[in-house]
C-alpha positions as a Markdown table, in Angstrom:
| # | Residue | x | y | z |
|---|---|---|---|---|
| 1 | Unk | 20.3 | 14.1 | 4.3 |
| 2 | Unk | 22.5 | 11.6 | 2.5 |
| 3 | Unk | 25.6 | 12.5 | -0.2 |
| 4 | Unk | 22.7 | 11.0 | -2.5 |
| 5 | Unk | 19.7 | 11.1 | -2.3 |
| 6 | Unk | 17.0 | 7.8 | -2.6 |
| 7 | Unk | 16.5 | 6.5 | -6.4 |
| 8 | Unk | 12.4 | 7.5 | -5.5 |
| 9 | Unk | 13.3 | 10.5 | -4.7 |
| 10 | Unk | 16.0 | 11.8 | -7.5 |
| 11 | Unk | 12.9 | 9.9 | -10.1 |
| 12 | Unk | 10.0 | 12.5 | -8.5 |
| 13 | Unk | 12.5 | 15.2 | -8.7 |
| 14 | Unk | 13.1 | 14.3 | -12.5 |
| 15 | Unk | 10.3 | 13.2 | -13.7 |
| 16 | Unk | 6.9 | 14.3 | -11.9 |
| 17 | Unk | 7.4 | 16.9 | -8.6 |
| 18 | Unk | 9.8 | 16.8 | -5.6 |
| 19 | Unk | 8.4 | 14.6 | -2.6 |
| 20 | Unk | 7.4 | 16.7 | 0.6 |
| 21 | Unk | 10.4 | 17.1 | 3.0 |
| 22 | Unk | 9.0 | 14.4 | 5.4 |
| 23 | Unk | 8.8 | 11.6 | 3.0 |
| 24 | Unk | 12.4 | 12.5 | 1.4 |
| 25 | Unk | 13.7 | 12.3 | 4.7 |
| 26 | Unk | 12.3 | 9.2 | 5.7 |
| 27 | Unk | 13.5 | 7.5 | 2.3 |
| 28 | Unk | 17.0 | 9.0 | 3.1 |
| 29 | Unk | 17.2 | 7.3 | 6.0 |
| 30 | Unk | 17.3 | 10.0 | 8.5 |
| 31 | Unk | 18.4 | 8.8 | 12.1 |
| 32 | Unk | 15.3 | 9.7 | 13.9 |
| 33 | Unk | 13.0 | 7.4 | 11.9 |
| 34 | Unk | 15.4 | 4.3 | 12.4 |
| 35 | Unk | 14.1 | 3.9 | 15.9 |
| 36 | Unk | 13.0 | 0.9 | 17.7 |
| 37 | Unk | 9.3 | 1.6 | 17.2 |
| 38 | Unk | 9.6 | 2.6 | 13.1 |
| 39 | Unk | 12.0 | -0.1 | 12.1 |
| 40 | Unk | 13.2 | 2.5 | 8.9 |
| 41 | Unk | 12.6 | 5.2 | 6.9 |
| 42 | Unk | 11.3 | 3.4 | 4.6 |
| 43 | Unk | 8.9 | 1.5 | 6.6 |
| 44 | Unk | 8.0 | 4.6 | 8.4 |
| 45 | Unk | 7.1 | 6.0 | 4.8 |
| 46 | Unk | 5.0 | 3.5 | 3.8 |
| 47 | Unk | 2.8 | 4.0 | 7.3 |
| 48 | Unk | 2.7 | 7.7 | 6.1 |
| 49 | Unk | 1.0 | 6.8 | 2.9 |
| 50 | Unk | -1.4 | 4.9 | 4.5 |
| 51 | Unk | -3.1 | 7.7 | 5.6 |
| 52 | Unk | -3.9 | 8.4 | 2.0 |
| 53 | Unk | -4.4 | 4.9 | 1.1 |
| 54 | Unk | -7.0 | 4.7 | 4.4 |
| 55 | Unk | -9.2 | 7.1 | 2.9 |
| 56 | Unk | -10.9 | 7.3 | -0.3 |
| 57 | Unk | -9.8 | 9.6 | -3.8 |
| 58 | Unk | -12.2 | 12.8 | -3.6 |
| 59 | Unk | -12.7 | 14.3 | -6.6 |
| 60 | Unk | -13.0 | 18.3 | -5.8 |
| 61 | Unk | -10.1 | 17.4 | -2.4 |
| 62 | Unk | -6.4 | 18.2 | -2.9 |
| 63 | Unk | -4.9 | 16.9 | 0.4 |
| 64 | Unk | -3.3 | 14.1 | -1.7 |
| 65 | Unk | -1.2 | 16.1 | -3.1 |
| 66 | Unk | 0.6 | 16.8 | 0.1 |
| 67 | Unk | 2.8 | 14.0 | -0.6 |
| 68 | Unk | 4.5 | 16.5 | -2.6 |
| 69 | Unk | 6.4 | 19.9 | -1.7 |
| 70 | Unk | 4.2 | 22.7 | -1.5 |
| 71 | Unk | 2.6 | 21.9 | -4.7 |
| 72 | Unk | 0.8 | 24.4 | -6.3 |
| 73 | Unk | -2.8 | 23.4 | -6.6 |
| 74 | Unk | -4.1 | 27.1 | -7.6 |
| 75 | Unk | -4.5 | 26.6 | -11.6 |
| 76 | Unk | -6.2 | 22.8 | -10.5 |
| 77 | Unk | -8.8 | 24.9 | -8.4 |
| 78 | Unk | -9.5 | 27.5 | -11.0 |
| 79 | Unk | -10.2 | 24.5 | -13.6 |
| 80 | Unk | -12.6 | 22.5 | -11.6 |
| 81 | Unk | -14.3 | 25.4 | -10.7 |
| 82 | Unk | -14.7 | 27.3 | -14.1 |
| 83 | Unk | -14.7 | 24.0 | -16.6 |
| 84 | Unk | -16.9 | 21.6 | -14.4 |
| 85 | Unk | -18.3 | 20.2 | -18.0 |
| 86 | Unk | -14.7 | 19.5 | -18.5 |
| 87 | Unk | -13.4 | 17.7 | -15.7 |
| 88 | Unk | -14.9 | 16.9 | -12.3 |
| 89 | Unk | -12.1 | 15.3 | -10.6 |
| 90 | Unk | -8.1 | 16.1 | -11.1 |
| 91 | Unk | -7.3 | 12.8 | -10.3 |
| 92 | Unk | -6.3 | 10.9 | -13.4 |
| 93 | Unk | -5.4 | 14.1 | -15.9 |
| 94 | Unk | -3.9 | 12.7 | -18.2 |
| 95 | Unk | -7.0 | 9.6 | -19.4 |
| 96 | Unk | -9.5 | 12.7 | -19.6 |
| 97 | Unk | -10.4 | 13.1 | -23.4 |
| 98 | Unk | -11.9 | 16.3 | -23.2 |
| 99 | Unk | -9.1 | 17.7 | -21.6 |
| 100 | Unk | -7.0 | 16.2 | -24.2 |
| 101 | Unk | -9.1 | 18.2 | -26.6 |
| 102 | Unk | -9.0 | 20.9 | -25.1 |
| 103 | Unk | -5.4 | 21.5 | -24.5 |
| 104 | Unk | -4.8 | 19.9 | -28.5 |
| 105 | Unk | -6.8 | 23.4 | -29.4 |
| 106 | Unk | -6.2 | 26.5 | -30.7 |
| 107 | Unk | -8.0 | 28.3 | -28.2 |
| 108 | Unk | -4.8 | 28.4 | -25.9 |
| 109 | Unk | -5.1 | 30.7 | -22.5 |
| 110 | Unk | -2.6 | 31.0 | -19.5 |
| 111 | Unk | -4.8 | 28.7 | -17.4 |
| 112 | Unk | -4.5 | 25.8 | -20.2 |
| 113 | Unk | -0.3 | 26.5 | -20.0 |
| 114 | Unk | -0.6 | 25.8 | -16.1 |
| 115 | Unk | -3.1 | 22.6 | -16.5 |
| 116 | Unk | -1.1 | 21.8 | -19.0 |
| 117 | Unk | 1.6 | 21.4 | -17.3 |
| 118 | Unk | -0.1 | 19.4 | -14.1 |
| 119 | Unk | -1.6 | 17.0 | -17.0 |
| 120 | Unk | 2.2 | 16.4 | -18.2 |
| 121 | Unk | 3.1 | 15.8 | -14.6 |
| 122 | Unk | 0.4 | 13.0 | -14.1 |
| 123 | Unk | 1.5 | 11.7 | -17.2 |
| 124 | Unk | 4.9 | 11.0 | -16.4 |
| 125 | Unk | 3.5 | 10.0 | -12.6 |
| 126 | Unk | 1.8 | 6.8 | -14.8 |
| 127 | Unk | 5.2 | 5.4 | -15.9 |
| 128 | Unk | 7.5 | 6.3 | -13.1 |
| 129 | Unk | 7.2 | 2.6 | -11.4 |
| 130 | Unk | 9.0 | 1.4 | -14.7 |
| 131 | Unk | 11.7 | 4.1 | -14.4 |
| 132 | Unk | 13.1 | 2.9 | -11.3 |
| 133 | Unk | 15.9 | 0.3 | -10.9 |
| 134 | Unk | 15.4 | -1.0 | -7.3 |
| 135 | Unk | 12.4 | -3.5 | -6.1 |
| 136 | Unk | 11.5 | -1.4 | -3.0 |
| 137 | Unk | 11.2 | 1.9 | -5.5 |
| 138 | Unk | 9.2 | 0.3 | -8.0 |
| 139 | Unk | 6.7 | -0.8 | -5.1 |
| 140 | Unk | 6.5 | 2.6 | -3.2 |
| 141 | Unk | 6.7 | 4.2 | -6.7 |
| 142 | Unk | 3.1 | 2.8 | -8.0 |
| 143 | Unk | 1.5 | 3.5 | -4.2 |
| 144 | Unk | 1.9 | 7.4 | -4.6 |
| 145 | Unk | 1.4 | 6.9 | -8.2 |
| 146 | Unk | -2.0 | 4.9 | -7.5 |
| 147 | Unk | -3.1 | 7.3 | -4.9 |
| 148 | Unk | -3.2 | 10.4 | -7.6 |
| 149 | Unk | -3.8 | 8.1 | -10.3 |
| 150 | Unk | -6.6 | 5.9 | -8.8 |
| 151 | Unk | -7.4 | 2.4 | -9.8 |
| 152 | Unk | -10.1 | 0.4 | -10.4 |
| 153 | Unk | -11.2 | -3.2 | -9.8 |
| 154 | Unk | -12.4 | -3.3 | -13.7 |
| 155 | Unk | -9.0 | -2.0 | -15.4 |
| 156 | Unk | -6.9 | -4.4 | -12.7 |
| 157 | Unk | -9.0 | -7.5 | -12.3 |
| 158 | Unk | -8.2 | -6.9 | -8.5 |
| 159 | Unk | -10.2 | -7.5 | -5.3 |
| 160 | Unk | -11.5 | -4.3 | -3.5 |
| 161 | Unk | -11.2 | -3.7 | -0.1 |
| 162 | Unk | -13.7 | -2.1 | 2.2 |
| 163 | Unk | -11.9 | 0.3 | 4.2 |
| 164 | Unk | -12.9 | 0.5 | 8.3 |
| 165 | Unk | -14.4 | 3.9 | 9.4 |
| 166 | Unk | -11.8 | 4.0 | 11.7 |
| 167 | Unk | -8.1 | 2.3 | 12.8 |
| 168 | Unk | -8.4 | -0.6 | 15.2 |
| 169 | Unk | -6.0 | -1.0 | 18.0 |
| 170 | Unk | -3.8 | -2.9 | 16.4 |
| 171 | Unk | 0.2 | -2.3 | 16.1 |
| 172 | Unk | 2.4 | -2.2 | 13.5 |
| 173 | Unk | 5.9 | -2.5 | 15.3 |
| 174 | Unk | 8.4 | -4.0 | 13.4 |
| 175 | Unk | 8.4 | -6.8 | 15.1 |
| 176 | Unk | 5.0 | -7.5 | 14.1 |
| 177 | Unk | 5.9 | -10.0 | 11.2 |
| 178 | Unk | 7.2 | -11.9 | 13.8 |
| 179 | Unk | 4.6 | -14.8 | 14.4 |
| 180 | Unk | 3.7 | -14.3 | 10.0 |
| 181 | Unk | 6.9 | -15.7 | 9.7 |
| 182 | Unk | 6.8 | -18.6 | 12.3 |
| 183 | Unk | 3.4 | -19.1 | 10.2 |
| 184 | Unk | 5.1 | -19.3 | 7.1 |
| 185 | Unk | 7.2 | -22.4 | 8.3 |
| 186 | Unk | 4.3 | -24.4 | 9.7 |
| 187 | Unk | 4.8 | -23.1 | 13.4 |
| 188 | Unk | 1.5 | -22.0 | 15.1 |
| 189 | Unk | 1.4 | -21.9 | 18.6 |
| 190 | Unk | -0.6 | -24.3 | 20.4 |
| 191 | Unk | -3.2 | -21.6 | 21.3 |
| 192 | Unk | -2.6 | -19.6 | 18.1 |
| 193 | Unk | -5.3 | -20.1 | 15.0 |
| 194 | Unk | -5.2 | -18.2 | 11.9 |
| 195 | Unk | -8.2 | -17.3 | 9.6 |
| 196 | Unk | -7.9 | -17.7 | 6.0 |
| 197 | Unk | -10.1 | -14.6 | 3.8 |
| 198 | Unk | -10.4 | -16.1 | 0.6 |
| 199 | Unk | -12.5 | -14.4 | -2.5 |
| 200 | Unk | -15.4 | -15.5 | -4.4 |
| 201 | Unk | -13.1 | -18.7 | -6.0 |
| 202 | Unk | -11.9 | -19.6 | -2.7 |
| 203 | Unk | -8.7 | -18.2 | -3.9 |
| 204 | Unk | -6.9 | -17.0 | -0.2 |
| 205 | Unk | -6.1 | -13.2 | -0.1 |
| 206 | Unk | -5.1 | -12.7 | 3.4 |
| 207 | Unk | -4.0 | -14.4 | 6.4 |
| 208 | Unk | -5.2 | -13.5 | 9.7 |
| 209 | Unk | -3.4 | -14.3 | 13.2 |
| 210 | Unk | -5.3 | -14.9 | 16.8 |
| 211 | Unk | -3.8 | -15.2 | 19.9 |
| 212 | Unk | -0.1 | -15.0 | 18.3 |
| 213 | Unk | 0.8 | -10.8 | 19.2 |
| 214 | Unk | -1.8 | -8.5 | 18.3 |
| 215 | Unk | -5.3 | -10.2 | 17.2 |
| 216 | Unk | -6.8 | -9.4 | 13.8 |
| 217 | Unk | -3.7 | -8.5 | 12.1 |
| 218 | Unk | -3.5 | -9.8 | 8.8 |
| 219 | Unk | -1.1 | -9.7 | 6.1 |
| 220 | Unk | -1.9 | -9.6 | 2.5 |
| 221 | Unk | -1.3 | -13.0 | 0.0 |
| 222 | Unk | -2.2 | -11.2 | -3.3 |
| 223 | Unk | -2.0 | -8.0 | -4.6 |
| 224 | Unk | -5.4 | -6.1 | -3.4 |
| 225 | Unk | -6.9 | -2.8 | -4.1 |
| 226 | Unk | -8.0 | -0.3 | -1.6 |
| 227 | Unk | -9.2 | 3.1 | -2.4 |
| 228 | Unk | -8.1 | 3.0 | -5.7 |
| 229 | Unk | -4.2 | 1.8 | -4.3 |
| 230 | Unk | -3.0 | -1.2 | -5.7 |
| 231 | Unk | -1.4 | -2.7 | -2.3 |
| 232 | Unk | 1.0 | -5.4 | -2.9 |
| 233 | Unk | 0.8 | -9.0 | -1.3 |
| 234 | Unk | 2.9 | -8.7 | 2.3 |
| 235 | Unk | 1.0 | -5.7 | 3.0 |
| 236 | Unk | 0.2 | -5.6 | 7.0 |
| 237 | Unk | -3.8 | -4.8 | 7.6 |
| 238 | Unk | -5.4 | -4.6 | 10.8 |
| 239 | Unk | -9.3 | -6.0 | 10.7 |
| 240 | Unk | -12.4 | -5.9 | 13.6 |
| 241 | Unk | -15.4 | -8.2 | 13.3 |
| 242 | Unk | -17.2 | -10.7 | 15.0 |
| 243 | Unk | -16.0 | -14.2 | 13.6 |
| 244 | Unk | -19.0 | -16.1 | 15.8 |
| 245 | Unk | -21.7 | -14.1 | 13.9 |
| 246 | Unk | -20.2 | -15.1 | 10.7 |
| 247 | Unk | -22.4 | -18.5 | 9.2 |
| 248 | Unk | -20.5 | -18.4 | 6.0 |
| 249 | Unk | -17.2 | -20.1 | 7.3 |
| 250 | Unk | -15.4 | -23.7 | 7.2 |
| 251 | Unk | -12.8 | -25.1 | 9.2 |
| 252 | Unk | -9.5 | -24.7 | 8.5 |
| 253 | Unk | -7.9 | -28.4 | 7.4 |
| 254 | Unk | -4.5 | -28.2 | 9.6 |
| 255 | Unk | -4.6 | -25.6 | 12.1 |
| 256 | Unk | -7.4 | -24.2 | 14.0 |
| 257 | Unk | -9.4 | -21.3 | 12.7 |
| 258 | Unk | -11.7 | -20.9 | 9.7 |
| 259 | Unk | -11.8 | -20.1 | 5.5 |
| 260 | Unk | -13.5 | -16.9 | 5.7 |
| 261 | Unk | -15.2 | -15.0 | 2.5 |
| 262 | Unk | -13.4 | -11.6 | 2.6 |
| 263 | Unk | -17.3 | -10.2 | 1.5 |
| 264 | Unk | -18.0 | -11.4 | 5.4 |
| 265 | Unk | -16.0 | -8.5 | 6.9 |
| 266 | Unk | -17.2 | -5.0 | 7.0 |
| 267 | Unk | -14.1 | -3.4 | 6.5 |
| 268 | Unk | -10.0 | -3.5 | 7.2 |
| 269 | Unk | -7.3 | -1.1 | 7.8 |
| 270 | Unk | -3.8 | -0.6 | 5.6 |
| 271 | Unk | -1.1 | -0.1 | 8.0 |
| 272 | Unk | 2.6 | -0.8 | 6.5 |
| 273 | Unk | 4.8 | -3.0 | 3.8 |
| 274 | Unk | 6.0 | -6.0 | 5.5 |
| 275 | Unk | 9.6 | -7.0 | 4.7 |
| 276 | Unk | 7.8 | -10.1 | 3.1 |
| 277 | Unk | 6.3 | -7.3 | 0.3 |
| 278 | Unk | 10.2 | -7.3 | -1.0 |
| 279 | Unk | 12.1 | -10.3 | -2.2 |
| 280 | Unk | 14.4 | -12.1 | 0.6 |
| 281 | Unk | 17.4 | -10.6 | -1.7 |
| 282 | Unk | 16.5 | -7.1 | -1.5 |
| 283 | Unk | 15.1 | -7.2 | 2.2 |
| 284 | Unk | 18.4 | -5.8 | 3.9 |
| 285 | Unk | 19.1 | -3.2 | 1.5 |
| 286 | Unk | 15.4 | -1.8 | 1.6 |
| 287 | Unk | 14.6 | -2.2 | 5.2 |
| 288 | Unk | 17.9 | -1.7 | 6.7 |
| 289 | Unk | 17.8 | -0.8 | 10.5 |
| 290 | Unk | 14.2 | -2.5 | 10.4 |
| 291 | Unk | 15.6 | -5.8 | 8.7 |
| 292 | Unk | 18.7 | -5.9 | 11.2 |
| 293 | Unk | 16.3 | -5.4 | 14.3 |
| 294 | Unk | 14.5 | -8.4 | 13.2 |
| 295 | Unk | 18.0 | -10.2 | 12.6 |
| 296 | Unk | 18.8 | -9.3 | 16.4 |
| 297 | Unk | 16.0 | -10.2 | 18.2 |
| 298 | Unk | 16.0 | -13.5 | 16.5 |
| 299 | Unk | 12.6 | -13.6 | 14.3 |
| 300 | Unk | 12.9 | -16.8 | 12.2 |
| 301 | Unk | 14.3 | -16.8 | 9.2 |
| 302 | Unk | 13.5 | -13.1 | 8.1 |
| 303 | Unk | 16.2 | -13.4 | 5.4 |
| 304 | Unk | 15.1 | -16.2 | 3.5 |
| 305 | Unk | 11.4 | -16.6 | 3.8 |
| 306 | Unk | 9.4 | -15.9 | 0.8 |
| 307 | Unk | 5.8 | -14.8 | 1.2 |
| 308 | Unk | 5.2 | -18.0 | -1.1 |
| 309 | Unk | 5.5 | -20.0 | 1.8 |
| 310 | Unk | 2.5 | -18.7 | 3.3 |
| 311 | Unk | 0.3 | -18.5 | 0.7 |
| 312 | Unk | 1.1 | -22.3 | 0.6 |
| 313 | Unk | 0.1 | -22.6 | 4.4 |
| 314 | Unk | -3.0 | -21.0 | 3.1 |
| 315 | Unk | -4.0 | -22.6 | 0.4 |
| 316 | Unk | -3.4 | -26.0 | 2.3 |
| 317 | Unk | -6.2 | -24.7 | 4.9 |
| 318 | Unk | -9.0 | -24.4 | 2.1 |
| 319 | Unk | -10.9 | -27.9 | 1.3 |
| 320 | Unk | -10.9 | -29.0 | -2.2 |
């Protein structure tokens, strides 16, 4: 461990529960997840909460809360199963009225201390984004406050995504922003295409690459909910589907591939934060070993492009 530790994790510590062991060392920066196949710790971190963000919020499950240290779940348990006309799902404490009520009441018991208590903690969880001082915090700060505090496409005007049943084979080295950068400048190979998934506007929300690296991997334009999880644009997704049986397509205007509707595809797969998800001034500082391994083996411009540039690239492929 570090002489101090990661802003996320002193804010969990402070404010809401301390984060389990693996994800504190990870945000630390412990050697043996700045390897040449993680990139970081904090990359590596945000591939460990995709395997909440893959899967959706169950209302009577607690393994979400494993993102904590041995969190106590007991006094949760005992609530959903003796107060089911009082709540059904522990997610989102702190919006449930008759919770509210019932904790406001005189009828006070030892369970309602310890509920209590969790309902405090999801109620600090709702703000802790704001509390923190650094880009890359504020980011991974809403993902683990998202996945126990669920979203919804009505109270964040955002697009859903289908999730996939199961992960395509598709990699998330961190050399795979490699060719999204080359994109970003206007350089697609000769044999490359990209698909553009644009919503019911024609409004593009993700890029896909073929025949550049690992087909169907596709990085987010816009911010984009899945499961609940507000994802932020420069999120890395894989995707599997048959773009031949799709009718519903047009011709890209530069570069070969197609404007697809994202309703068109069955499902997709969360698999990391790009270093595009964090502004080209606070790349090196929250990607560290991951940024410089992209520095080294050349990748173009890592540094300075902005994830603008590629929205522009795909905006430019959708006829007017």
């Amino acid at each position: 461990m570090r002489e101090t530790d990661h802003e996320i994790i002193q804010l969990f510590k402070q404010h809401v529960f301390p984060l389990s062991t693996k994800l504190a060392e990870m945000l630390n920066e412990h050697f043996s997840h700045q390897t040449e196949r993680r990139g970081c710790g904090y990359t590596q971190a945000t591939r460990v909460l995709a395997e909440y963000i893959n899967s959706p919020r169950l209302s009577q499950d607690f393994i979400d809360l494993k993102l904590f240290d041995q969190y106590d779940t007991k006094a949760l348990k005992a609530l959903l199963e003796q107060s089911q006309y009082l709540i059904s799902d522990w997610h989102n404490l702190d919006l449930n009225e008759n919770l509210q009520q019932h904790l406001a009441g005189p009828n006070s018991t030892f369970l309602s201390a310890q509920i209590h208590d969790h309902f405090e903690r999801q109620k600090n969880l709702r703000h802790i984004a704001a509390q923190a001082q650094l880009e890359e915090s504020q980011i991974l700060c809403q993902l683990i406050a998202d996945i126990i505090l669920p979203q919804t496409s009505t109270n964040t005007g955002l697009v859903e995504l289908k999730t996939r049943t199961e992960k395509p084979k598709v990699g998330s080295c961190p050399m795979a922003e490699n060719f999204f950068l080359k994109i970003a400048h206007g350089r697609v190979l000769r044999q490359g295409e990209i698909n553009i998934f644009v919503d019911e506007e024609q409004q593009p929300l993700l890029l896909e690459k073929l025949n550049m690296g690992d087909d169907h991997s596709c990085i987010s334009l816009k911010p984009i909910l899945m499961n609940g999880v507000c994802l932020p644009a420069g999120s890395l997704f894989s995707v599997d589907y048959d773009r031949d049986a799709i009718q519903n397509k047009t011709q890209n205007k530069q570069f070969k591939g197609y404007v697809i509707p994202y309703t068109e595809v069955s499902g997709f797969w969360f698999l990391r934060l790009t270093t595009l998800a964090v502004s080209p001034e606070n790349r090196s500082r929250a990607f560290t070993t991951h940024y410089q391994q992209q520095i080294d083996n050349g990748l173009y411009s890592p540094g300075t492009t902005r994830l603008q540039q590629l929205l522009d690239v795909a905006t430019a492929q959708v006829k007017n």
